[in-house]
N, C-alpha and C positions, 0 to 999 in steps of 0.2 A: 745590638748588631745593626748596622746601617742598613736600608735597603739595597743597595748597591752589593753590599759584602754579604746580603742573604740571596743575591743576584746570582753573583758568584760561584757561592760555597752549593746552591744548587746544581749550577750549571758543571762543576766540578764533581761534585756525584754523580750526577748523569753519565759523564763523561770516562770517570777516574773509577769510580768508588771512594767507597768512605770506609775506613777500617777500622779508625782510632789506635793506630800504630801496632794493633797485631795483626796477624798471618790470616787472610781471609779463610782459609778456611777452616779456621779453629773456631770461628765467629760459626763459619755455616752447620758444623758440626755440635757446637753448643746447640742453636738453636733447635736442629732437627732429634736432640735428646729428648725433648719436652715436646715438639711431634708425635715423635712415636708414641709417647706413653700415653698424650693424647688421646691419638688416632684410634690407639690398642682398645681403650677405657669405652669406645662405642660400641665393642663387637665381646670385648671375654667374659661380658658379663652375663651373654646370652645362655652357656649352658649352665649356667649357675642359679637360673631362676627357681627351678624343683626343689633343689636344697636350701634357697633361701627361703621358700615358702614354707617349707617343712619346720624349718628352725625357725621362723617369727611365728608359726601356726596362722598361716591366711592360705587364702586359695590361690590357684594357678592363676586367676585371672586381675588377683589385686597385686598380685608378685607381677606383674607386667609395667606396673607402672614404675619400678625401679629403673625401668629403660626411658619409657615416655617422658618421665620427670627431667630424664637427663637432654634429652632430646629438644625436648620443646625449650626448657632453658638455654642450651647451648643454640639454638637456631634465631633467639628472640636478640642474644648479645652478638653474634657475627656479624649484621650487616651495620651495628652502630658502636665494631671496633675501633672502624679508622677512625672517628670523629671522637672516641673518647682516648686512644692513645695521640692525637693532636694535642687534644686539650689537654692531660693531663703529663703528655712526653711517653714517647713510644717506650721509650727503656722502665722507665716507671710502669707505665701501663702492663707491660709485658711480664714483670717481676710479681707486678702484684695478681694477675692471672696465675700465673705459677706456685706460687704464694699458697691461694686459694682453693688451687686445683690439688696441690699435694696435704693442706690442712682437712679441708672438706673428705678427700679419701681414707684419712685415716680417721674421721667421724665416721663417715660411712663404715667402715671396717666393725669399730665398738656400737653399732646402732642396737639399741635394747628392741626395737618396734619397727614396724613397716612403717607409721608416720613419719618416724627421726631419720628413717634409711631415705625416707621422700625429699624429705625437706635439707639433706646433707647433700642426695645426687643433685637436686637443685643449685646447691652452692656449686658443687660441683662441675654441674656444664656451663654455668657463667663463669666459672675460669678457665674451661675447658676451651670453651666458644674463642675466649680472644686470646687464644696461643695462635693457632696456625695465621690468621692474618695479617700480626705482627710480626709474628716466623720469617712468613714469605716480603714482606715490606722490608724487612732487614737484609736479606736477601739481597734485593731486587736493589737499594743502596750501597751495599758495601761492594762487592763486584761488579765491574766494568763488565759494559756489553757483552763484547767477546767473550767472556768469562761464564758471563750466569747462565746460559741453558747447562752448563755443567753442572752452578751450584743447585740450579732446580731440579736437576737429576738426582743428586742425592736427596734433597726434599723429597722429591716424587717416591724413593724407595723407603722412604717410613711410612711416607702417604697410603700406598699401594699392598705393601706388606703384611702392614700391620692388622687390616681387616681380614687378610689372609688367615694369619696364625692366631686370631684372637681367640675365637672359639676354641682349639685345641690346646692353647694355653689354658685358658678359663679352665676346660675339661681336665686338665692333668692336675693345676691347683685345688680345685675342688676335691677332687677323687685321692689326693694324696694329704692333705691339709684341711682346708675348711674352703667355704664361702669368702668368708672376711681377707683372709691374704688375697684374694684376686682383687681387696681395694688397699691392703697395706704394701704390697709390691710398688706401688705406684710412689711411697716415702721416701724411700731414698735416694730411690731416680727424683723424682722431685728435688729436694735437698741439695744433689750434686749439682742441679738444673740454675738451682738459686746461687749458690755460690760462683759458678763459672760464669751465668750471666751477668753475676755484680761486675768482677772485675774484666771481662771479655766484648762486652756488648755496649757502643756508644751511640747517642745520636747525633746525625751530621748537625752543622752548626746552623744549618737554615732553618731545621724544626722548633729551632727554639725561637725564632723568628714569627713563624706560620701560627706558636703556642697564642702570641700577643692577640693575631687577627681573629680567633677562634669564635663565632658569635656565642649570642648567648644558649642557655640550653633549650633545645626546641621539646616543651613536655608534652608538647601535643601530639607531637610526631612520634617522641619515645612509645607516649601510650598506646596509638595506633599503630606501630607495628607488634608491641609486646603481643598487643587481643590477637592481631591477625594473624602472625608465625604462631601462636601459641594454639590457637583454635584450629588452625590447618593441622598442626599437629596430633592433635586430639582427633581430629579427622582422620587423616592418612594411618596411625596406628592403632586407633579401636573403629575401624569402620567396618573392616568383615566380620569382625565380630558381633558385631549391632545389625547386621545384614544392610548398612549403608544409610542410603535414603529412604529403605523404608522403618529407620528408626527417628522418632521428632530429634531428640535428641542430637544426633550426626548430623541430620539436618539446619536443625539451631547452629550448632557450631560451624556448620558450613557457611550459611547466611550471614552470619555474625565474619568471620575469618574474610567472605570477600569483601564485603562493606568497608571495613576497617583497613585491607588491603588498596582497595580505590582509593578509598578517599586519602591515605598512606599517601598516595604517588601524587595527586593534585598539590595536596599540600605542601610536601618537598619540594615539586617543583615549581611552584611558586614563591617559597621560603628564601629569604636571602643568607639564611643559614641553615642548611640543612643537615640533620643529622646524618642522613645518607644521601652521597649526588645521583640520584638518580638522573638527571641531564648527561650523566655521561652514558647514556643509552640510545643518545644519537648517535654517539660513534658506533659503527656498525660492525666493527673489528669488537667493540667490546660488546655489545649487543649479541653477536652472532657466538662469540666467543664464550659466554655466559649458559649460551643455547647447549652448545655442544660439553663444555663442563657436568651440566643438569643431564644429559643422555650417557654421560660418562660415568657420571656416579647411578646412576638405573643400571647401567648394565652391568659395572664394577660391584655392587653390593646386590643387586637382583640377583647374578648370579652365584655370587660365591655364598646365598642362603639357601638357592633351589640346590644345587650338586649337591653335598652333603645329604643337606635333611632328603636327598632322594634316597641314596643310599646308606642310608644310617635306618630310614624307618620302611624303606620297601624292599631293601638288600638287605638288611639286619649285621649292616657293618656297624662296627664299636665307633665311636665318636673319635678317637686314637687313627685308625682305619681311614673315617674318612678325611683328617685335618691331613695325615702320611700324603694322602689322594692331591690336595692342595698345595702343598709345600711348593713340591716341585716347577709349580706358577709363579708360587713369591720368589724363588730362586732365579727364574725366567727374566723376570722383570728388574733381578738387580742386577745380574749380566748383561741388558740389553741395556737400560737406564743410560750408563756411562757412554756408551754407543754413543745414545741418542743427544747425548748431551752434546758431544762433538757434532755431531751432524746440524745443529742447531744452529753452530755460527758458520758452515758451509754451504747450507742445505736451504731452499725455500720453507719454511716452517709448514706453511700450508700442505708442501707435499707429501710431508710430514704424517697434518694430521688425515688428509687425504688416505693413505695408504695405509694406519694405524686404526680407521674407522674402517675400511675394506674388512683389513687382516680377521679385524674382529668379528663383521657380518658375517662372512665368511665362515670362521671359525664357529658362532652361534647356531647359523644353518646345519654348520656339517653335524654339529652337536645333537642338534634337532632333528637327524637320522640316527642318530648312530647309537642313542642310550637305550636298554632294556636294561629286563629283569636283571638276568643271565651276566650282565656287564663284567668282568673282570677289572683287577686295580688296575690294569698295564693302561686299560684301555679310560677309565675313568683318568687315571693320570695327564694322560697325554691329550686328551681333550682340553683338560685345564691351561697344559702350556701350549698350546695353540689359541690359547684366548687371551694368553697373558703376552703371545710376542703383540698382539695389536693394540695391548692398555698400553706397553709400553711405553707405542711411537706415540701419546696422545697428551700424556700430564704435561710434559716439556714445554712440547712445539703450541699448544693450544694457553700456555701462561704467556709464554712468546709474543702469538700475536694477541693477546689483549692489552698487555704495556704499550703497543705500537701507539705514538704520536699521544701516550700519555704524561705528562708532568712528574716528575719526582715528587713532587708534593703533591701527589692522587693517589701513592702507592698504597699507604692505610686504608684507604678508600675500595681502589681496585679489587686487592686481596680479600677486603671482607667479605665483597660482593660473590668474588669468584669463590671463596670457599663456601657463603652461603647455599650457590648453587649447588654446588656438586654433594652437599650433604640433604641437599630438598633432594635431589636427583636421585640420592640412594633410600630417602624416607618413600619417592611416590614408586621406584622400583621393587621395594619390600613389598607394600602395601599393592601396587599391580600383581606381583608376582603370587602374592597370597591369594588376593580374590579368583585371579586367572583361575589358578589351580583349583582350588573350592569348585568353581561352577564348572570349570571345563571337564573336568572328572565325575559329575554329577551327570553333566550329559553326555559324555561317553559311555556313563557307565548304562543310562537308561535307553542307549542306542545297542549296547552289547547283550544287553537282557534281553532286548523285543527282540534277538534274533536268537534266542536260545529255546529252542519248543522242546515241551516236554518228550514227545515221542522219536527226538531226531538221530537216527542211529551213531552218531559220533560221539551225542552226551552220551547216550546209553552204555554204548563202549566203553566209555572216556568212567563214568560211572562204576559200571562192574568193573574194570582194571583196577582201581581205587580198592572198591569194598572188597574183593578179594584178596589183595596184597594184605588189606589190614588183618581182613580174617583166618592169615596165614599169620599171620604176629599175632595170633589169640582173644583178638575181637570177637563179640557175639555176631551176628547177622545182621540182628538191627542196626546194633549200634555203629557196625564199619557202612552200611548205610547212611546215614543220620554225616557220618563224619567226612565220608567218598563226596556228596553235598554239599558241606562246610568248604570242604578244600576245591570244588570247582567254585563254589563263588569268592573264594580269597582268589581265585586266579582271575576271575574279572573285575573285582577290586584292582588289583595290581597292574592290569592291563589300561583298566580307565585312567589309573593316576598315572602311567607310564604316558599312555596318550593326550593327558594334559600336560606333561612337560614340556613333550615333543613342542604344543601348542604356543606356552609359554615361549620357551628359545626361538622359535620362528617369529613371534610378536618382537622377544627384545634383538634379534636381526634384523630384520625389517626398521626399526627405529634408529639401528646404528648406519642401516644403508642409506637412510635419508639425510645424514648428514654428510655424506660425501659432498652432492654438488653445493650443498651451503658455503662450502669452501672459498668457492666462486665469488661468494658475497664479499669477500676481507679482501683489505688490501696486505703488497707485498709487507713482510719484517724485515727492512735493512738488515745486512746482516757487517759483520764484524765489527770493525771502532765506531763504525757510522750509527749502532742498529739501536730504534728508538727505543724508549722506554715504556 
């Protein structure tokens, strides 16, 4: 292909889209099958941990690395997609993650050992990892301007969804089945994934262009990011558990993860081939846009871990109970999704994300009044869809403007970047959310004690009410004693961890309110035939 005619067939994607003569959105629909199953595969495997430990005989805390494995893999191959579906052609690259991600799941499925279940999720999140970025580059190709906040709309409802229902999926698979189906589900989704994207899925004629100019492979760069995503990870998911910095250990890998991370970014940007462009972090539409993705995914996956496991382990709702609690969010977000996708080629995007990080502050704080014990589903419910109408207005309009005054040949690039964030963004959201809770409930609860005096007529009360109910149920004396006791300090337990929640949702409010005026910082996104890429 001439340079001229890869001049062209760029400028003609940009412009047109590229489809390869089928119906775009059978293209976007393929694509976002192998999303969701993706997406699903970070989050159903969380209640499945007890059973898988049970059944390989390990402990609760080496059954954790089923996730981390997956994790630190999948984070280490996203930001160095683009530059290997370049080199190797996005449709290829894309097939063989596919490939990978549905062979790896059905090892994982037959694992005899916790090693092989290790070493398979690993396979697993490097195919995992370079789905969504060539997803969305495919995407962001085949549909015209005009057109793609819509296709990202559907994108956005695997994206969104699927963290939703993962856990209660995972919950109803286990509990009716085994363990292993919550990685053999993933087979023949995969399968149909393969076959529709051989024949449905093309690349424009300029990548094969872009394939010639590819430099050589930067191994130094590869290796410096592998240590530094991998060790931040090891960080961010075993760090409360090691009590953080004051373990060497966490430590080490903290030292180790930014070392490796700096000198990551000198490197690159001095590299005449960089595995990842990090220079496009001068654009400050993709800078800022990166920003708000990372506080997307914190408050996206912070929360939808904190509701549940509040009441699942302080309300003694069934895990069924609280996924029912949830739905009604994911459901939220696919109603509003198409909305927003129209609004996208009318609407300033920014206003977009503006009013979609409000909705959600907003919604966090109100959240951060309004949960106790006592809570009722109506009311856990509708908490949740008040926090999903402001995810909505945010995956769209915020992919929006970080393509602004980007190149069609950065898309692989872009995409990796931007899904890398928002998956760091839900690993340091877990990981805040956990510690938060841990200490802030430690010290509420040693604030609740020093005001409880043995002599003070309300315990007393509150006390004898207690032991004589029981000893009307045929308690001895003592022992409805001993018990009246027990059941006043579960209620300051439950009061402290209530009161670090509260604490938690104010913290992730606060963080979604400061990205409002950052708004400010981006420029406008053209909108209709004109709107950049």
């Amino acid at each position: 292909m001439s340079e001229w005619s890869a001049a062209e067939s760029e400028r003609r994607t940009h412009e047109e889209g590229f489809t390869g003569g089928f119906n775009p959105w059978v293209v976007a629909l393929t694509v976002t099958l192998a999303t969701f199953m993706e997406v699903l595969d970070t989050s159903i495997a969380n209640v499945s941990l007890p059973h898988i430990a049970g059944s390989l005989s390990v402990g609760q805390d080496e059954s954790t690395w089923v996730l981390t494995s997956y994790l630190m893999s999948n984070a280490v191959i996203l930001p160095v997609s683009g530059w290997l579906a370049t080199r190797i052609g996005r449709k290829r690259f894309y097939m063989i993650c596919v490939a990978l991600f549905t062979i790896s799941s059905f090892l994982c499925g037959i694992a005899p050992n916790l090693a092989s279940l290790i070493f398979f999720r690993v396979l697993q999140g490097l195919g995992g990892g370079g789905l969504a970025p060539s997803e969305q580059a495919i995407l962001a190709d085949t549909f015209p301007p005009a057109k793609r906040g819509m296709a990202f709309a559907v994108y956005g409802m695997a994206v969104v969804l699927a963290p939703a229902i993962g856990p209660t999926l995972g919950g109803f698979i286990t509990d009716t089945y085994s363990w292993r189906w919550v990685f053999f589900i993933n087979v023949p989704v995969g399968l149909i994934s393969l076959v529709l994207s051989s024949r449905v899925v093309q690349d424009p004629p300029h990548l094969a262009e872009m394939r010639k100019r590819v430099g050589p492979i930067d191994y130094v760069g590869l290796g410096l990011i592998a240590v530094g995503l991998g060790c931040l990870e090891v960080v961010l998911d075993t760090g409360q558990q090691k009590d953080w910095f004051a373990s060497r250990t966490i430590t080490l890998y903290a030292v180790v993860a930014a070392a490796a991370l700096i000198f990551f970014v000198i490197w690159e940007w001095k590299n005449e081939h960089p595995v990842v462009e990090v220079r496009m972090f001068r654009d400050r539409n993709f800078a800022v846009s990166n920003l708000m993705m990372l506080v997307l995914g914190m408050a996206l996956y912070g929360s939808t871990v904190l509701l549940p496991q509040y009441v699942q382990v302080w309300m003694g709702w069934s895990a069924q109970d609280a996924g029912m609690a949830l739905s009604p969010g994911g459901l939220t977000v696919i109603c509003l999704l198409p909305l927003v996708g129209r609004l996208v080629s009318r609407v300033d995007a920014r206003y977009l994300i503006a009013f979609g990080f409000t909705a959600l502050s907003v919604a966090l704080y109100h959240m951060s009044r309004t949960i106790y014990p006592g809570m009722d589903f109506h009311t856990a419910m509708m908490l949740r869809i008040y926090q999903s109408i402001g995810l909505a207005f945010l995956f769209v309009p915020i992919n929006t403007v970080a393509y602004t005054g980007i190149p069609p040949s950065k898309s692989n690039q872009v995409s990796g970047i931007l899904n890398l964030s928002r998956n760091m963004g839900g690993d340091i959201g877990i990981a805040m959310v956990t510690t938060l809770i841990a200490r802030r409930s430690q010290w509420h609860q040693a604030n609740l004690v020093a005001n409880v005096r043995p002599g003070d007529p309300l315990l007393v009360e509150r006390l004898q009410g207690i032991a004589q109910f029981l000893q009307h149920a045929g308690i001895s004396a003592a022992q409805s004693t001993k018990l009246a006791t027990a059941a006043v300090y579960r209620q300051v337990i439950v009061q402290a961890q209530t009161l670090a929640y509260l604490d938690v949702l104010f913290v992730l409010a606060c963080f979604t309110a400061v990205m409002v005026p950052l708004v400010l910082f981006t420029r406008r996104a053209a909108r209709g035939p004109a709107m950049a890429h």
